[in-house]
N, C-alpha and C positions, 0 to 999 in steps of 0.2 A: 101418580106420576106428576102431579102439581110443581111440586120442585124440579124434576127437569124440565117442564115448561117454561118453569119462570126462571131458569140459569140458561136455556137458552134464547130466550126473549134479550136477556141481558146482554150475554155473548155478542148477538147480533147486531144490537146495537153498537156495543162499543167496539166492536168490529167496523160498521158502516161508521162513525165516525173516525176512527183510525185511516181510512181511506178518505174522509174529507178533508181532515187535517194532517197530513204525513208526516208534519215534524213540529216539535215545541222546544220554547227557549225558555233556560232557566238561568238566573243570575247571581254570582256568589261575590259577597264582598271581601276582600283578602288587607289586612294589615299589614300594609308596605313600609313604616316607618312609626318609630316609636321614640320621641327625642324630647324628654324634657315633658311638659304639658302638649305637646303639640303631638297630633297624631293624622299619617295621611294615611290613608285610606285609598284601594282601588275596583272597582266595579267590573266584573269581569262576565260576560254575557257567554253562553254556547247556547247552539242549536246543534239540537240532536236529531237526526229520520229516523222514524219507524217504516224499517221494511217491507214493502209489499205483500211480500210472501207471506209475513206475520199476520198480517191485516187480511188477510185473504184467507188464513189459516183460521183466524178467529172467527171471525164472518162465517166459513163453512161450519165451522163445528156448530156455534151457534142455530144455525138456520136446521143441522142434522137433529139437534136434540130441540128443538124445537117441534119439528117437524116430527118426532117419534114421542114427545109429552100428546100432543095434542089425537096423534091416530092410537097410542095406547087408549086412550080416555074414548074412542070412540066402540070399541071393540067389547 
């Protein structure tokens, strides 16, 4: 049971940080004008949240399959 140990090792982590950082921004550049040699360009930012629930959902699974790698191995 190695392998669920170490997929919920991972889980949990990336769970615990989903809860330290709730949201991330990503930025796409979009070609606004195309005129001859000349080209403008515009920079366009979102921020997205990752919901709670999500991050609470990963976290538990995590921590469950975690917690049943390690008691399988003791058994």
């Amino acid at each position: 049971m190695r392998q669920m140990t170490i997929l919920g090792a991972v889980l949990a982590v990336v769970g615990f940080i989903m809860f330290a950082y709730p949201f991330f921004t990503t930025q796409q550049t979009k070609d606004v004008a195309d005129i001859g040699p000349l080209h403008v360009q515009e920079n366009e930012q979102q921020t997205h949240v990752i919901p709670p629930v999500l991050s609470g959902g990963i976290l538990a699974v995590g921590v469950v399959l975690l917690a049943g790698g390690l008691l399988s191995k003791s058994e």
